[in-house]
C-alpha distance (Angstrom), angle and dihedral (degrees) to the residues before:
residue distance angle dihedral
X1 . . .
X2 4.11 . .
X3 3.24 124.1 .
X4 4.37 110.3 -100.7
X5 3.90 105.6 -99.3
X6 4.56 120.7 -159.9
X7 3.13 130.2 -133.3
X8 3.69 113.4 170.3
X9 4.17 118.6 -174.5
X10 3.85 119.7 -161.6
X11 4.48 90.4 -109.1
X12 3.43 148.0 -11.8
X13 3.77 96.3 -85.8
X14 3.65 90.7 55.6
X15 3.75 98.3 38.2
X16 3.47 89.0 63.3
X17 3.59 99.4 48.1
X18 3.52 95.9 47.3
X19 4.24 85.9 53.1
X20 3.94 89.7 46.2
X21 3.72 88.1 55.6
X22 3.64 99.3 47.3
X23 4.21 92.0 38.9
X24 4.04 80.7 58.1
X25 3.72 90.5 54.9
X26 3.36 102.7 47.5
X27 3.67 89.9 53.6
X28 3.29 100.8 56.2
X29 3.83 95.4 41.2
X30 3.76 83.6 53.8
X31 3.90 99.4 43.1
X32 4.51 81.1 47.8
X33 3.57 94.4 53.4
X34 4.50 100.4 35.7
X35 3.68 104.4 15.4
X36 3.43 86.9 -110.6
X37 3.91 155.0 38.4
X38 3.84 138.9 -152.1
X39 3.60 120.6 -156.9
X40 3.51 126.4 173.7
X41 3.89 127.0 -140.0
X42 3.79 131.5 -133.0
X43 3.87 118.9 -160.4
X44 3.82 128.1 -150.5
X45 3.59 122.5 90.3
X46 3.64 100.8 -60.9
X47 3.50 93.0 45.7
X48 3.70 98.0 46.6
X49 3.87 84.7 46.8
X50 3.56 97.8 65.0
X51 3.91 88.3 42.4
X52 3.52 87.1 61.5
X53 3.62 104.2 41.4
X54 3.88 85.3 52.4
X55 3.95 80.9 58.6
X56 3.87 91.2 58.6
X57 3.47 89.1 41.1
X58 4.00 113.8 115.1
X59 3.74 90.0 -160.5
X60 3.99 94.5 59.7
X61 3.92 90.7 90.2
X62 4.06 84.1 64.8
X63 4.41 78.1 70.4
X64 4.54 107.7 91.9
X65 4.14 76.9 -143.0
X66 3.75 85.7 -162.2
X67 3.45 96.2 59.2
X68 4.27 94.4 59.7
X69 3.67 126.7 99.2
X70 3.98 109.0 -150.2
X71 3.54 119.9 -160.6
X72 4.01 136.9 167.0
X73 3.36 129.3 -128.2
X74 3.82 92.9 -146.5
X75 3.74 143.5 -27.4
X76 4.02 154.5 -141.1
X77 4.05 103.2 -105.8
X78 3.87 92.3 -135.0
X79 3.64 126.5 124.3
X80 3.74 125.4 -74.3
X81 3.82 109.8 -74.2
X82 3.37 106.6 11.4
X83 3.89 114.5 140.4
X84 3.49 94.0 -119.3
X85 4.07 95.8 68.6
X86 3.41 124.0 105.7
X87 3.97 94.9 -138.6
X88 3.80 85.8 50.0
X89 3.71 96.4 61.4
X90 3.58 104.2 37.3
X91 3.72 78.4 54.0
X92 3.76 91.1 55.8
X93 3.83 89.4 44.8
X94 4.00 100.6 47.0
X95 3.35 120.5 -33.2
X96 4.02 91.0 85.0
X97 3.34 96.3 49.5
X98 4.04 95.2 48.6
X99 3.88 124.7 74.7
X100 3.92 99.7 -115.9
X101 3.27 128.6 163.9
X102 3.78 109.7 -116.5
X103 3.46 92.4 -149.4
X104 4.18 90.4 70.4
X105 3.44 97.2 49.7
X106 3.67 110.3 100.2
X107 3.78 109.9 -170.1
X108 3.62 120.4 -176.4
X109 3.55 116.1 -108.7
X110 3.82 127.8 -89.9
X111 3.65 140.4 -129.2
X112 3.78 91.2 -107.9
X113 4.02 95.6 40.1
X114 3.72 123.4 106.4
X115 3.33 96.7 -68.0
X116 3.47 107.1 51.1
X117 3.65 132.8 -155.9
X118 3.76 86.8 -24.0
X119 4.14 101.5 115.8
X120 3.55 92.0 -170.1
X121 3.24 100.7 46.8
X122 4.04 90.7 51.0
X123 4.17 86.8 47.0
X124 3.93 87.4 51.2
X125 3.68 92.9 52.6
X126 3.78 92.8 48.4
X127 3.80 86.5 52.4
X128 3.59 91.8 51.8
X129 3.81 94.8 52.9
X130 3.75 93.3 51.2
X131 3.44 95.0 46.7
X132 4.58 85.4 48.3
X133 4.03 75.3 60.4
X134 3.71 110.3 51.8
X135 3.55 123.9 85.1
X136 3.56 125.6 -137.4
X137 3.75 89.3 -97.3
X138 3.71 92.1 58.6
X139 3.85 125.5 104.4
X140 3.95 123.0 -114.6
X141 4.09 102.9 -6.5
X142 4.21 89.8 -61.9
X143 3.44 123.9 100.4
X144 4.10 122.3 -114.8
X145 3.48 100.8 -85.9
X146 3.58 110.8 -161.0
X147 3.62 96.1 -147.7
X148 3.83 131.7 25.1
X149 3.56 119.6 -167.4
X150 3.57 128.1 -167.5
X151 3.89 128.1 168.9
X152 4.50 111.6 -139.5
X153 4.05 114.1 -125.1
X154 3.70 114.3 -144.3
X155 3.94 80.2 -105.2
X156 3.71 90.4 59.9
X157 4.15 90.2 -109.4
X158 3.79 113.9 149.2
X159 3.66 114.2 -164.2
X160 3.91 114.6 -16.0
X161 4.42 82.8 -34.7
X162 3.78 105.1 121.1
X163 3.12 121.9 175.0
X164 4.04 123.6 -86.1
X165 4.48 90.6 2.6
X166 3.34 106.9 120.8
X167 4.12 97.1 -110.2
X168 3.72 87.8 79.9
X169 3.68 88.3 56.3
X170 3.84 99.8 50.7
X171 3.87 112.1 112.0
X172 4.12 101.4 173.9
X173 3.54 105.2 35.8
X174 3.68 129.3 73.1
X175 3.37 113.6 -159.0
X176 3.89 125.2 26.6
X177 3.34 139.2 -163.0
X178 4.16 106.3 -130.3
X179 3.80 114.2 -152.9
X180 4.01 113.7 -163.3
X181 3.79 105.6 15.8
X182 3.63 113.5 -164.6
X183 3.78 88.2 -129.8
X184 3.84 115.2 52.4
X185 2.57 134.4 -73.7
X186 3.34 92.9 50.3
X187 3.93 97.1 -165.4
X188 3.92 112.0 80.6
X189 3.57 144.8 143.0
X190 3.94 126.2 -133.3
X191 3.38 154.2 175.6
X192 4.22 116.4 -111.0
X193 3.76 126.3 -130.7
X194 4.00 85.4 -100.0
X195 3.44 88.4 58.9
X196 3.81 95.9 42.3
X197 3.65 88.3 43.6
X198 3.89 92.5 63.6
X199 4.04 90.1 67.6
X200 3.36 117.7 112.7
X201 3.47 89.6 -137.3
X202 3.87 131.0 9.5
X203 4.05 126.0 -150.9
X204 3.54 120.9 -159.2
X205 3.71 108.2 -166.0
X206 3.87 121.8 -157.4
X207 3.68 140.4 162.8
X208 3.66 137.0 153.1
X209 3.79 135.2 60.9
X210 4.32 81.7 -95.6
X211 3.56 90.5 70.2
X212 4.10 96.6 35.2
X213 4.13 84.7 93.0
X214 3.66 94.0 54.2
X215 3.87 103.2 44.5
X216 3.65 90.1 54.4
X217 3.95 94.2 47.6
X218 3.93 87.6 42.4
X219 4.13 90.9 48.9
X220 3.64 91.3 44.9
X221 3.86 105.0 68.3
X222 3.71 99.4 -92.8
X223 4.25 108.2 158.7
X224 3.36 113.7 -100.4
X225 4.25 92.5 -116.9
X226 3.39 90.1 58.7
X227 4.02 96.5 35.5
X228 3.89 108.6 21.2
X229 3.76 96.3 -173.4
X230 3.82 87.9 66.4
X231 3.53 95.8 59.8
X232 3.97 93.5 49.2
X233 3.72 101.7 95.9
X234 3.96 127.4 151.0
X235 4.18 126.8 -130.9
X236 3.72 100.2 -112.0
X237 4.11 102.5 10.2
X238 3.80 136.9 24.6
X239 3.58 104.4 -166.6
X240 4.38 121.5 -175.1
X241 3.85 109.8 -165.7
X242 4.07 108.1 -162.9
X243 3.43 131.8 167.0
X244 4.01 116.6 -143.9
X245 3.47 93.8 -89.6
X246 3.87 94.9 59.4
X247 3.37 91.3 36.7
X248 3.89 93.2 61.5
X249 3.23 108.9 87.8
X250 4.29 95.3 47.3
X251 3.65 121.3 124.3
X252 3.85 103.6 -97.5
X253 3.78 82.2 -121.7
X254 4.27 100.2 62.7
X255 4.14 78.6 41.2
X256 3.66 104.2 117.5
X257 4.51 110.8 -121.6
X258 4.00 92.2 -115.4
X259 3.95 121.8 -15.4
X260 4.29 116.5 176.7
């Protein structure tokens, strides 16, 4: 796994910019050099942030939107629609206002889908429609996403990972129903760290003086059970984006020389 790389922006505002920009230039790299790319979203307010900024962005038409796989890397078990759903924001923030094709957008299943209230059963169809996806030069049963995106809880959770549950402790699996999330709801479906680990690269997004406590715990070789954002690293790049706030309480010695 790759070694975690800083970048640290002045705010919020400009974090997210500044991760719009370089999510739109990875894209297009990758669609230049495969045809294609597959990125997969994170929701929260960072995450929903940088899905909006990419919005506003002028260089967003430089994206072929039908050539992108979107993916999450886990999700509220509520029914289709409701407000509270990660696919139904990012929708709200970009995904409406982009020409996808519907086809490559793999939402996670809902409450009210085909398979019910039955968590496992939803996690276990998400598994089986990465696994339709990867090629057989693909790592762990999930394609190679080109870009992994996960937003950092004040607890150091990364998708629906919290600390101690038994998701962050699954090494075969990848995707897991989570029963009694610490933050509600407390049904959801994720991605596991072997899943997450199969990115090519992996973005940890955090800003705020809420999340200042679990960047530094993260960054400081805390075990990924205890702190599940410090066992989410990508294949080729492992990439934390912080604004100053979340940056503050970092070792001077993880603090990057000179970041914008």
């Amino acid at each position: 796994m790759s070694t975690p790389q800083l970048v640290v922006h002045r705010d919020k505002e400009l974090m997210a910019q500044a991760a719009a920009a370089r999510l739109i230039t990875r894209i297009v790299d990758a669609q230049a050099s495969r045809g294609s790319a597959s990125v997969v979203l994170t929701g929260g307010r960072n995450g929903n942030g940088v899905l909006a900024a990419l919005a506003a962005a002028p260089a967003r038409d430089a994206v072929d939107w039908s050539r992108l796989d979107l993916w999450w890397g886990d999700e509220r078990f509520l029914p289709e629609g409701d407000p509270d759903r990660n696919v139904t924001q990012a929708r709200e923030a970009l995904l409406d206002s982009v020409p996808l094709d519907p086809e490559r957008v793999h939402a996670m299943p809902a409450s009210d889908g085909p398979y019910g209230s039955d968590v496992d059963a939803a996690a276990a169809a998400y598994a089986e429609e990465l696994a339709r996806a990867a090629g057989p030069k693909n790592h762990g049963g999930v394609p190679a996403f080109d870009v992994l995106m996960l937003g950092v809880g004040p607890d150091t959770h990364v998708a629906s990972l919290f600390p101690e549950l038994p998701a962050v402790r699954e090494t075969e699996r990848t995707v897991v129903g989570v029963r009694g999330a610490p933050k509600p709801p407390p049904t959801r479906v994720t991605l596991t760290l072997p899943a997450i680990r199969a990115a090519r690269e992996v973005w940890l997004l955090a800003a705020g003086e809420d999340k200042a406590q679990a960047a530094a715990i993260a960054l400081s070789g805390a075990g990924e059970v205890q702190a599940p954002a410090a066992g989410a690293r990508g294949r080729s790049r492992t990439l934390w984006l912080l604004d100053a706030a979340a940056a503050s309480r970092l070792p001077r010695a993880l603090y990057p020389p000179a970041t914008p």
